[in-house]
C-alpha positions as CSV (number, residue, x, y, z in Angstrom):
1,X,-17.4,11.9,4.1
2,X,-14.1,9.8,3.1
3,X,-15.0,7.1,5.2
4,X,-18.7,6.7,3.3
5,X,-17.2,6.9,-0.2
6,X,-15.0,4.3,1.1
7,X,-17.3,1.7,2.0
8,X,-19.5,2.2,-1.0
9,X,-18.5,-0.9,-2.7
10,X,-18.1,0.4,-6.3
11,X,-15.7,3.5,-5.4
12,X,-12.9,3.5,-7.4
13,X,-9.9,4.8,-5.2
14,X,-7.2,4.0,-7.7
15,X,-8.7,5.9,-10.7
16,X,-6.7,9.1,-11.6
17,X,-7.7,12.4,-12.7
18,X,-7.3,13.8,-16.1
19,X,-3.7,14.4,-15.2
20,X,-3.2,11.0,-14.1
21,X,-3.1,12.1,-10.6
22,X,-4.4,8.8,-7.9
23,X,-7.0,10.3,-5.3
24,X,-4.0,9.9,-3.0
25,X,-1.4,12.0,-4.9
26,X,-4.6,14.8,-4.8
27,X,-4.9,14.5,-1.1
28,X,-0.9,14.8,-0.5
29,X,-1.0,18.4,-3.2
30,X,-3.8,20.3,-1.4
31,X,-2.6,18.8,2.2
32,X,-5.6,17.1,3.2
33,X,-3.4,14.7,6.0
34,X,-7.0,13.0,7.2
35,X,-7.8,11.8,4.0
36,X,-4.0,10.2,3.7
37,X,-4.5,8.6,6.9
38,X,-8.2,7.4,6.0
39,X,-6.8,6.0,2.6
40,X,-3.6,4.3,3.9
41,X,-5.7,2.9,6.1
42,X,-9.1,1.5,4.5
43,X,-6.7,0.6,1.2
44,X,-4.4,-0.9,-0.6
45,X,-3.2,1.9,-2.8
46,X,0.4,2.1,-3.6
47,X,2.2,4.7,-1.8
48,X,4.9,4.8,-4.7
49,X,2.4,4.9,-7.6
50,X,3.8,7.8,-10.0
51,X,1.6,10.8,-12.0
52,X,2.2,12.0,-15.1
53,X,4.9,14.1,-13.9
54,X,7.1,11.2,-12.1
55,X,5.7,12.5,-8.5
56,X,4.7,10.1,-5.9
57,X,2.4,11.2,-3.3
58,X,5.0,12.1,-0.6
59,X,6.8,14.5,-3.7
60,X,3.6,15.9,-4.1
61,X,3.0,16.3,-0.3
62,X,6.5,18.0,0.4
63,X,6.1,19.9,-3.0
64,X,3.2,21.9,-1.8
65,X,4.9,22.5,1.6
66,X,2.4,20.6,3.1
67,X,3.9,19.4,6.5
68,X,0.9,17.3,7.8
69,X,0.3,15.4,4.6
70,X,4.4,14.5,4.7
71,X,4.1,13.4,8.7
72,X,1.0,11.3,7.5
73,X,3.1,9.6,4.4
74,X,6.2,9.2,5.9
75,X,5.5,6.4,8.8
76,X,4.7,4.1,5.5
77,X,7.5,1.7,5.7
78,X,6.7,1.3,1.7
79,X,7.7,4.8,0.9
80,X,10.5,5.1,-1.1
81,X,11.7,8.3,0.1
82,X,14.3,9.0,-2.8
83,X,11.9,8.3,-5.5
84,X,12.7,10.8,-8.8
85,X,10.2,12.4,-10.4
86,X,10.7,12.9,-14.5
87,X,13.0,15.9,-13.7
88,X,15.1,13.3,-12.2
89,X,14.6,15.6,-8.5
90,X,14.2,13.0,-5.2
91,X,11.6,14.0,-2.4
92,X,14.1,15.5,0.2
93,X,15.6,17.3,-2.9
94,X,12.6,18.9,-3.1
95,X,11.5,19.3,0.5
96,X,15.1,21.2,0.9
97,X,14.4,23.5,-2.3
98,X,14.7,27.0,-1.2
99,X,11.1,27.6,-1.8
100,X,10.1,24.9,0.1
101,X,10.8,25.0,4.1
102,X,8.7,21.9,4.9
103,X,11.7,19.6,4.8
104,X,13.2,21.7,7.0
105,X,10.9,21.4,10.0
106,X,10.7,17.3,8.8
107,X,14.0,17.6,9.8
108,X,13.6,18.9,12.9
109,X,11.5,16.8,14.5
């Protein structure tokens, strides 16, 4: 389905939502790690582009504890991986958050 949006030739991939979230920043918050690796990929999206909030996609991605989406970001040698979000919080900062064990098994591997 991804891969037939794509090639229409009048898709938008870098519009945002009404949150100013990037189709890329949604994939990394609900986990969807095929869609990352179909859009990195088949596009030139930024991998550092910010929402509304200061998150980039891989903030988003360890955020939600979403372990797949962060192993399909972090190969991206443009990732900046200490990229603050407005709360002035860096991607491992949050990965390591209490609440959020993902970092730890990152880690791990």
């Amino acid at each position: 389905m991804v891969n037939a949006l794509l090639a229409h030739p009048h898709m938008p991939v870098a519009q945002r939502d009404a949150r100013g979230c990037p189709l890329l920043h949604l994939a990394a918050m609900y986990g969807r790690s095929l869609v990352i690796r179909i859009l990195l990929t088949r596009t030139r999206l930024d991998r550092n582009n910010r929402d509304h909030q200061g998150q980039t996609a891989l903030g988003l991605a360890a955020a939600g504890d979403h372990t797949s989406a962060l192993t399909a970001l972090l190969p991206c040698p443009q990732s900046e991986l200490n990229a603050r979000d407005n709360l002035g919080r860096s991607t491992p900062a949050i990965a390591l958050a209490p609440a959020h064990l993902c970092g730890l098994r990152i880690a791990a591997h």
